[in-house]
Structures are given as structure tokens and as C-alpha cells.
C-alpha positions in Angstrom: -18.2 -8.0 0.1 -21.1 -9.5 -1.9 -23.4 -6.9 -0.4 -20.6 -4.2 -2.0 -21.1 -5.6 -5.1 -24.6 -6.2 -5.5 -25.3 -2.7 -3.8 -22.2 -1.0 -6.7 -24.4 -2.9 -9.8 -27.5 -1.5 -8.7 -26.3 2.2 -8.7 -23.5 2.1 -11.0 -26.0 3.1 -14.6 -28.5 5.5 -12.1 -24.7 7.3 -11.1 -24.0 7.6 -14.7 -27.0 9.6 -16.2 -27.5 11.4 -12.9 -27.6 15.1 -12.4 -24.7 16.2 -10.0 -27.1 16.7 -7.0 -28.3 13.4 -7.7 -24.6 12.1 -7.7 -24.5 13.7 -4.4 -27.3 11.8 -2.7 -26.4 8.3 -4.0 -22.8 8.7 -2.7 -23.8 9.8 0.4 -26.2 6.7 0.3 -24.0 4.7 -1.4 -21.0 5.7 1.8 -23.6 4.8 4.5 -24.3 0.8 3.3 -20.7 0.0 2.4 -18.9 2.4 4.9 -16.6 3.3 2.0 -15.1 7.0 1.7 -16.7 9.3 -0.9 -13.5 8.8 -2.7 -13.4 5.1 -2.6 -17.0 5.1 -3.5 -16.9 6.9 -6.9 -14.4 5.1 -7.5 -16.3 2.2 -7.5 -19.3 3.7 -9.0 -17.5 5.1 -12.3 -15.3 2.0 -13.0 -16.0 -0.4 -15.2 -14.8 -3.3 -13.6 -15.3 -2.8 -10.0 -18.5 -4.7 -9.4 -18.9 -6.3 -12.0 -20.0 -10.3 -11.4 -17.1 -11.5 -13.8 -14.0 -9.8 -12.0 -13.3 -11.7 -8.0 -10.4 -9.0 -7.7 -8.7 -6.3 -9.1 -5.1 -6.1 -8.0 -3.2 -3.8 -10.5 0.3 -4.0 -8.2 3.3 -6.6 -9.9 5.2 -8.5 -8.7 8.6 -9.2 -9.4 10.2 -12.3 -8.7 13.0 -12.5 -5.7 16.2 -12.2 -6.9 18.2 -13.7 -3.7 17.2 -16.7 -2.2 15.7 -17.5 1.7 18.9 -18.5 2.6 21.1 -15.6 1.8 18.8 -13.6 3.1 18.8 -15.6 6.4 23.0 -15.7 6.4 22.7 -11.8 5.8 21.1 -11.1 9.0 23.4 -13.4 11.0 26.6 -11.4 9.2 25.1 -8.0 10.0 24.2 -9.4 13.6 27.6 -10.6 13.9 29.1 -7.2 12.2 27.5 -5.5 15.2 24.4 -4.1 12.9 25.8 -1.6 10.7 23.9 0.0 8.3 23.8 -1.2 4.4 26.8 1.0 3.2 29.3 0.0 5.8 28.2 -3.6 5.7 28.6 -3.4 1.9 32.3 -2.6 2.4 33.2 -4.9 5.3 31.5 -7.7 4.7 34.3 -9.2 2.0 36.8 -8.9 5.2 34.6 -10.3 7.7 33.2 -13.0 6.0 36.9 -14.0 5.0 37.5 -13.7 8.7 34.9 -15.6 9.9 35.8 -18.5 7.7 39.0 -18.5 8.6 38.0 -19.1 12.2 36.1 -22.2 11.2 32.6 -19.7 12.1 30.6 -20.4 8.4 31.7 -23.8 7.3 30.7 -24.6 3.3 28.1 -26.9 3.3 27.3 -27.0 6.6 24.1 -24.7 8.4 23.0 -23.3 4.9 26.2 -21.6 3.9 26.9 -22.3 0.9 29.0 -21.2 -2.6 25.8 -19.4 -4.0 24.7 -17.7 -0.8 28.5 -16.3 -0.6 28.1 -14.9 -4.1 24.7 -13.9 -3.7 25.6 -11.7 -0.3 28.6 -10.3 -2.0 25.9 -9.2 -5.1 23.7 -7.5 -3.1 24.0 -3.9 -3.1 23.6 -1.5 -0.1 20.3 -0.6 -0.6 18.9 -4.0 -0.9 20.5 -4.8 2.5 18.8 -2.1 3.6 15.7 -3.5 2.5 15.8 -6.7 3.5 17.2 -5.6 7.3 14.4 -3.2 7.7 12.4 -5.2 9.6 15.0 -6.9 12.0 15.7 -3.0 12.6 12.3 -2.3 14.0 12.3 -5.3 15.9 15.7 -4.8 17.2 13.9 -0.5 18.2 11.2 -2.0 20.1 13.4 -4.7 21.7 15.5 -1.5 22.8 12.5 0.5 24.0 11.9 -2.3 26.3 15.3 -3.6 27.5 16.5 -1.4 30.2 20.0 -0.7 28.1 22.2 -1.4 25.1 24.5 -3.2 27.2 22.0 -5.2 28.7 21.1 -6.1 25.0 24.7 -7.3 23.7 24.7 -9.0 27.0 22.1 -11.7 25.8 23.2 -11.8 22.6 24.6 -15.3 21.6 27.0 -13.8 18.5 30.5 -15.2 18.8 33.5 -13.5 17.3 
């Protein structure tokens, strides 16, 4: 990276007042040190603070805050385990009844395994598409458990998920 950097200083003010065949030949030179696409490399070439000694790293994304915690989001994928994986919009309109169910049956007990008041409310704030969100990845790992496993019956069968 320092090599990037010291290399971008070097060329950045000879890019500038170049012709356009001389732009030409330093990107091309410029592509073969860094291994950077012609794209990338003009990109660093014609911004002003790429390379630059004063800037470590430019990271222009933001980031918002969570707004549900680790633990709703862990008692989220239990209830859609337990629900049988549904996706976000039928979740979103059974999880009142099954969650009402399952405490009833003594299954989450308030206070006790991280199930709390707030993680109730917070599950019953989340809207479909934020389940969806936050279950995308136990999807995929739940696809390529299912690739492997030789059925779907052979995957409820070693599932621990009590009713």
C-alpha cells in the first residue's frame, strides 16, 4: 500500500498537465506497478485525496447504528427455526400466535436464556423486511447444509426444535 501511494504522488501533477497520449502511457504504467484497473487507476490519479500522505483511508460508506439488539436478533432465529423457517411476511403475521404459544407451554421463560420484555417488543417491532435481512445469512447456510444432506427429512430429523 505504501508503494501505491508513493508511486500515485509521484504521477498524480505529470497526469494532470499531460497530453491525452501521455495520459495513456502513465496509466498503462501506472496499472502494471499497482495492478490496479485503468478505472481504479484514474481514479486515483485525478483525486485529490487519494495519495495524499495526510489521509490513512477514505471510506465514504455510513453507518448507521443497530436498531435491535444481539439478543433479539439471536431469539429471532430460534422463533423462525421453531416456526419451521418461513419467510419474513408470514413470520411477521404468526409470530404474535406462536410466541403466545410457546410461552404458554413454558418454551421462552422471561428472564431466563435471554428472553426478555425488550427482546419481545423489539421482535414484535421488526418489520418483514428486516427479518428478512437479518435471516439472510442462516438461509444460505441452511441452502448449502441442504445441498449436502442427502434430504429435507433427513434435515428436520437432526434438528433439536421442540414444539
Amino acid at each position: 500500500m505504501r508503494t501505491r501511494k508513493e508511486v500515485t504522488q509521484r504521477l498524480k501533477d505529470s497526469y494532470k498537465r499531460a497530453t491525452k497520449t501521455e495520459k495513456s502511457r502513465i496509466l498503462d504504467s501506472f496499472c502494471e506497478t499497482t495492478g490496479l484497473s485503468r478505472s481504479s487507476a484514474r481514479h486515483y490519479l485525478t483525486s485529490p485525496v487519494l495519495g495524499s500522505k495526510k489521509v490513512l483511508r477514505v471510506d465514504l460508506r455510513k453507518y448507521r447504528p443497530t436498531k435491535y439488539s444481539t439478543a433479539a436478533k439471536e431469539k429471532l432465529i430460534w422463533l423462525w427455526r421453531t416456526m419451521y423457517m418461513p419467510c419474513g411476511k408470514y413470520l411477521v403475521a404468526d409470530r404474535e400466535q406462536w410466541i403466545a404459544s410457546l410461552e404458554s407451554h413454558g418454551e421462552p421463560v422471561l428472564g431466563k436464556n435471554g428472553w426478555a420484555e425488550s427482546v419481545r417488543r423489539e421482535i414484535f417491532s421488526m418489520s418483514a423486511s428486516t427479518i428478512d435481512r437479518y435471516l439472510k445469512h442462516e438461509r444460505a447456510c441452511m441452502r448449502m447444509l441442504a445441498s449436502v444432506a442427502p434430504s429435507r427429512e433427513y434435515f428436520y430429523a437432526t434438528q433439536s426444535v421442540l414444539l
